[in-house]
C-alpha positions in Angstrom: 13.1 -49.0 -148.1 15.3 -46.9 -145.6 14.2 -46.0 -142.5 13.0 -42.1 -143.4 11.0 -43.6 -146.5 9.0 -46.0 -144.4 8.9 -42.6 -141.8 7.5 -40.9 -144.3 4.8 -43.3 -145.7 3.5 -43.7 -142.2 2.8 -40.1 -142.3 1.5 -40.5 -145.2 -1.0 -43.0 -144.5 -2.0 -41.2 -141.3 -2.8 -38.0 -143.6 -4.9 -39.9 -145.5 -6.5 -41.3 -142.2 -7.0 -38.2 -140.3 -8.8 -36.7 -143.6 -11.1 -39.4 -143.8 -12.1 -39.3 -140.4 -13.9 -35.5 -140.6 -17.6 -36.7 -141.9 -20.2 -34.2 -141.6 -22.5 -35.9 -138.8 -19.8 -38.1 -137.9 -17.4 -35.9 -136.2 -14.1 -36.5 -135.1 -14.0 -36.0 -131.0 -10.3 -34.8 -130.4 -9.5 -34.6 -126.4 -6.9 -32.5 -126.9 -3.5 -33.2 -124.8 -0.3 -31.1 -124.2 2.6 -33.8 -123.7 3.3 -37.5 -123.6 1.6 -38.8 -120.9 -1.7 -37.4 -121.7 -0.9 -38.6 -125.2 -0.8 -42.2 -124.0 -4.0 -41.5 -121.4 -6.3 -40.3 -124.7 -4.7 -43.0 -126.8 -5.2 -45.4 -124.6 -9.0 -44.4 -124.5 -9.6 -45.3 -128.2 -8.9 -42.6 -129.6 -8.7 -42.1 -133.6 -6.3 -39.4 -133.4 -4.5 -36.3 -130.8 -4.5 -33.1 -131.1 -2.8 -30.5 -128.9 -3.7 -27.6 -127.4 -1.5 -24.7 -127.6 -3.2 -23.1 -124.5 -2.4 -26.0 -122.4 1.4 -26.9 -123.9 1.9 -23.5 -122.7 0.5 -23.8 -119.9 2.3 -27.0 -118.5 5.7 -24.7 -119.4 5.2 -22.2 -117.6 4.1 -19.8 -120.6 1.4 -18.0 -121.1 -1.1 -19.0 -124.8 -0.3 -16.5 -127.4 2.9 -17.5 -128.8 4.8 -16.8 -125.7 6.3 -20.5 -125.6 9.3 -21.1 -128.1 8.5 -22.9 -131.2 11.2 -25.3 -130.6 9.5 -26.3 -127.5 6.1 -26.6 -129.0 7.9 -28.8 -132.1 10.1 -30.4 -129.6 7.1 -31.5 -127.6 5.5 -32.3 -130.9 8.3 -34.9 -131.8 8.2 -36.6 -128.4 4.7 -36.9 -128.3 4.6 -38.5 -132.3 7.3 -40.5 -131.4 5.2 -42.2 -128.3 2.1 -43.1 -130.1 1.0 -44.9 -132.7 -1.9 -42.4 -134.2 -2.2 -39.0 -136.2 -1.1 -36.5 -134.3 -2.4 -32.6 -135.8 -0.3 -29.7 -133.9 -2.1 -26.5 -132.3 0.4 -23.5 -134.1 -1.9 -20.8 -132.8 -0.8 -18.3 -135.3 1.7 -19.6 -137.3 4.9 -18.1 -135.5 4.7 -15.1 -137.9 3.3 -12.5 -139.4 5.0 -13.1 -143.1 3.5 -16.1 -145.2 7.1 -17.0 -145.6 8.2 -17.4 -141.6 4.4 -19.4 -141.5 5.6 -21.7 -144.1 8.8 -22.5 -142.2 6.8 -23.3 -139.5 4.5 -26.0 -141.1 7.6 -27.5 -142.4 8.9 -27.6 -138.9 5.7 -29.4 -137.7 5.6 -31.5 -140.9 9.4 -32.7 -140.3 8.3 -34.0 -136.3 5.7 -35.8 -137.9 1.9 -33.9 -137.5 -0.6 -34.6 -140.1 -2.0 -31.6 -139.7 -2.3 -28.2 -137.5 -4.4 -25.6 -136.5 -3.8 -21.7 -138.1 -5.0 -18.9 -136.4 -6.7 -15.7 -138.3 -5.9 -13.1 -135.2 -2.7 -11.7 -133.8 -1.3 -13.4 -130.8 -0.3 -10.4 -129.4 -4.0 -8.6 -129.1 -6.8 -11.2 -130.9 -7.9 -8.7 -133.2 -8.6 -10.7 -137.1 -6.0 -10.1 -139.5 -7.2 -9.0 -142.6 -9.1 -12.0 -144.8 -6.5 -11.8 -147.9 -3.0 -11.3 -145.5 -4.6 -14.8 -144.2 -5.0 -16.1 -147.3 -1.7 -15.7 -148.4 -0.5 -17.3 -145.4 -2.6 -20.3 -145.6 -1.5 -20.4 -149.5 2.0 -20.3 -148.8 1.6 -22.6 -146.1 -0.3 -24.9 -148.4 2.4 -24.7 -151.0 4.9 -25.8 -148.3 3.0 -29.0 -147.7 2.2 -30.0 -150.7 5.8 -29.9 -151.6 6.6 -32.2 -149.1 4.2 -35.0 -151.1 2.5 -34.8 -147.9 -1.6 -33.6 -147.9 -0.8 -32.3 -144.6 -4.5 -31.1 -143.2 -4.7 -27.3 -142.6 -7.4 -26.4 -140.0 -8.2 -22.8 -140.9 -9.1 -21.2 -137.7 -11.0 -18.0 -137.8 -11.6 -16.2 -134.6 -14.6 -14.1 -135.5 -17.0 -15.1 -133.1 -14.2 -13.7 -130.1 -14.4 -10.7 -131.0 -17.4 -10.1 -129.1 -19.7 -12.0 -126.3 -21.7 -14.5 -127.6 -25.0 -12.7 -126.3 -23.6 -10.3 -129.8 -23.1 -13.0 -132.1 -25.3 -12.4 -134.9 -26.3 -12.9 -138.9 -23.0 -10.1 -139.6 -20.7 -12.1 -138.2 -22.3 -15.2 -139.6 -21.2 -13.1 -143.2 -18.0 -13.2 -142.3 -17.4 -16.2 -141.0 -18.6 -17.9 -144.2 -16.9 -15.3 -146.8 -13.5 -16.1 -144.3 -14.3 -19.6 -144.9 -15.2 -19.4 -148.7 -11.4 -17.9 -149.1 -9.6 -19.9 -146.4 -10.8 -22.6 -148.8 -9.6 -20.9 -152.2 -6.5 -20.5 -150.7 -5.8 -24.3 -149.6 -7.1 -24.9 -146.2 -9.1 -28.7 -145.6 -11.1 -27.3 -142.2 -12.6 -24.6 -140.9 -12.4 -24.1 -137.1 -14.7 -21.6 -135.2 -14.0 -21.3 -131.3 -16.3 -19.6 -129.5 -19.7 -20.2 -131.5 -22.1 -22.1 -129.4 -25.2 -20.7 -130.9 -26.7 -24.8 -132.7 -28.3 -22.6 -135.4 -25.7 -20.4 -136.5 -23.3 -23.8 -136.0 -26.3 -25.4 -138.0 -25.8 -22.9 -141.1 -22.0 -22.7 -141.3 -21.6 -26.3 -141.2 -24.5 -26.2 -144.9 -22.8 -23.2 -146.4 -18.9 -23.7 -145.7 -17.4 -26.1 -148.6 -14.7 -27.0 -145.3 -15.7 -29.6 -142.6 -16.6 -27.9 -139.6 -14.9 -27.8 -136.2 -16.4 -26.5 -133.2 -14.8 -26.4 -129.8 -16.4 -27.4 -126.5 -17.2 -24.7 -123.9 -19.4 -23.5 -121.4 -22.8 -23.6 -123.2 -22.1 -26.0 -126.3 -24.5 -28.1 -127.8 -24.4 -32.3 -126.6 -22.3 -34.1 -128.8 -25.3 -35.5 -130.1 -26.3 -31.8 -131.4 -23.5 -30.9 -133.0 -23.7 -34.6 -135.2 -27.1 -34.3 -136.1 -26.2 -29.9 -137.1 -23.4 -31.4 -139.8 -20.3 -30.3 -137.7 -17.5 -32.9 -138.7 -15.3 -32.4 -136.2 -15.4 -31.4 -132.0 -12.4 -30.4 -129.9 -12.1 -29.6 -126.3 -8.9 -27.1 -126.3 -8.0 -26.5 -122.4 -10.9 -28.6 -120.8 -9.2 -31.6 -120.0 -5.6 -29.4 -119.0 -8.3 -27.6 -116.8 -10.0 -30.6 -115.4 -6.9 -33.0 -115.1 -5.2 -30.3 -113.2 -8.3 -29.5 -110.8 -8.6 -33.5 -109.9 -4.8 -33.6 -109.0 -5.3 -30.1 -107.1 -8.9 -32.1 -105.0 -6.7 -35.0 -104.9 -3.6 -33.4 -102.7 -6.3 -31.2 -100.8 -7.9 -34.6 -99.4 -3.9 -35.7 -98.5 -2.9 -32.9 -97.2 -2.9 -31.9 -93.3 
């Protein structure tokens, strides 16, 4: 077996890992990092697998989130960090890199070439957040799904749909409960293997989309979550922290030179 096979069934056999590991009331915790060394840190914690955070890979480049960093970057950052660690590693892609199911699908192949199992697709525009239009997203996640699966690899799509950032959270209600689920009923149809919903904290309506939606559930960690405890015993499958630990890692270093400095 030449080196690239034995590349490739690694990847392989992380796929089938990092699928495995999103149980309902078992969820995946993914302390999400932006470049090698806080690869190794969360690795090093025991971690089953990384996942990036496109705010804070920005961030630490001197861009702002929104697709405002080079894809090359973010895939060059995503093959360093790969290459350092010995665990799945699913890639933030924010939107996809373009509006056209076709320039989406290049992208995934991108990501699946540096070595992700998996990535996170956005259903808003970079450039203003507002939802794109439930069946432009599904073709995207389609085509994107097509790419994948060409590959050989079952390369784990995290649908993310942004409805509940569309307005404040004192707002969130049973209407956008509806379309949250119908998004997720499609997302589905078209080939995605998660559903990710930033910016829900509300445990009942978390409660209800993690029954009714046929994906695993992802929810993200923010000012007013649920414990972790909460969100197990509510069915969600799988908890990320997007910027926290960027946030927090930066605020230590920033107390830490404070209490040196003269």
């Amino acid at each position: 077996m030449t080196k690239v096979e034995m590349k490739m069934v690694d990847q392989a056999n992380k796929i089938e890992q990092f699928r495995a590991f999103h149980v309902p009331g078992t969820p995946l915790v993914l302390f999400n990092i932006w470049d090698v060394g806080s690869a190794e840190a969360v690795a090093a914690s025991g971690a089953k697998a990384i996942a990036t955070s496109s705010w804070s890979v920005a961030k630490t480049n001197g861009f702002a989130d929104g697709e405002r960093i080079p894809l090359a970057s973010v895939i060059q950052n995503l093959r360093r960090i790969v290459g350092a660690i010995d665990l799945p590693v699913t890639v933030d892609l924010e939107s996809g890199y373009g509006d056209t199911p076709e320039v989406v699908a290049e992208t995934i192949a991108l990501a699946i070439e540096a070595g992700a199992v998996g990535c996170n697709l956005e259903d808003s525009f970079p450039a203003n957040g507002k939802l794109r239009d439930t069946a432009d997203q599904c073709k995207r996640i389609r085509r994107a799904r097509q790419t994948a699966d060409a590959t050989g690899m079952h390369f784990f799509i995290n649908a993310r749909t942004d409805v509940f950032f569309e307005r404040p959270r004192a707002q969130h209600d049973d209407a956008m409960f509806a379309e949250a689920i119908e998004r997720a009923h499609a997302y589905a149809e078209a080939g995605a293997n998660g559903l990710f919903v930033p910016g829900l904290i509300d445990i009942n309506l978390i409660a209800r989309l993690a029954k009714e939606s046929s994906l695993p559930l992802n929810i993200m960690v923010g000012e007013g979550t649920a414990a972790l405890r909460e969100l197990s015993e509510h069915g969600v499958a799988r908890v990320s922290y997007g910027p926290g630990p960027y946030l927090m890692a930066m605020k230590e270093l920033e107390e830490r030179a404070r209490a040196v400095s003269v």
